[in-house]
C-alpha positions in Angstrom: 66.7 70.8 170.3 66.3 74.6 171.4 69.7 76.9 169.9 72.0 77.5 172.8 72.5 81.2 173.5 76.3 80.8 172.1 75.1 79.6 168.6 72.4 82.7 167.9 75.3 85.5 169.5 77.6 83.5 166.8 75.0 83.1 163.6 73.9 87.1 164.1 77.4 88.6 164.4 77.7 91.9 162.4 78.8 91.7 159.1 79.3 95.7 158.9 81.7 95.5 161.8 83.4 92.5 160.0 83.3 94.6 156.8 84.6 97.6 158.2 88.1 95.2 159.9 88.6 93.2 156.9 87.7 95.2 153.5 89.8 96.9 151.5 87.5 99.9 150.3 87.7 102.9 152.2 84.0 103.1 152.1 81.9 103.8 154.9 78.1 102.4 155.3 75.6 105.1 155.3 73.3 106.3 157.9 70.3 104.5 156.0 72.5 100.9 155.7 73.3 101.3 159.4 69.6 101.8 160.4 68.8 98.8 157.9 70.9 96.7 159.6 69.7 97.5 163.1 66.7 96.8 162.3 67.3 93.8 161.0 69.1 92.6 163.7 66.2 93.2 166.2 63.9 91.4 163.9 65.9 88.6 163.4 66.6 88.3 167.1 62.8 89.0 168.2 62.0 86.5 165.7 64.5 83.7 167.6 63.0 84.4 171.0 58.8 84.2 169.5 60.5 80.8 168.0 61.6 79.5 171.3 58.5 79.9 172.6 56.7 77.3 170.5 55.6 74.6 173.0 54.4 72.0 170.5 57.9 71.7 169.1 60.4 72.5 172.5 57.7 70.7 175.1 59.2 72.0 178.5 62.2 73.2 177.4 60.0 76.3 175.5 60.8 79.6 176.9 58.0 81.5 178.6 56.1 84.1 176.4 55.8 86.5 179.7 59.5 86.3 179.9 59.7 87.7 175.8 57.3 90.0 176.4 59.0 91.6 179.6 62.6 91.3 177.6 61.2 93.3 174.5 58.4 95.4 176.2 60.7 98.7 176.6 61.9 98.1 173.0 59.0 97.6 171.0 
């Protein structure tokens, strides 16, 4: 079964954001957590869309590779 679009937007929601509504601490990330987080996000997310591409295990539902390559060619 290939993860809707709804459950990976819902599974990668960001826990600064979250962190920054609901803690207590007056803290604030620093510019290196905030660029360690961004990152991450893109490689988690770039890592979902290679995944859906796996033909063996999604048959025709599999998404194109040309279509991940044109998504993420002006970001990588």
């Amino acid at each position: 079964m290939v993860p809707s679009l709804d459950a990976t937007l819902q599974t990668s929601k960001p826990e600064m954001v979250n962190d920054m509504l609901i803690g207590d601490s007056e803290d604030f990330h620093t510019g290196l957590e905030i660029e360690n987080w961004w990152w991450a996000t893109i490689n988690r997310k770039l890592k979902m869309d290679m995944l859906l591409t796996d033909i063996a295990k999604y048959g025709k539902k599999a998404v194109q590779e040309s279509l991940i390559l044109h998504m993420w060619s002006r970001v990588l």
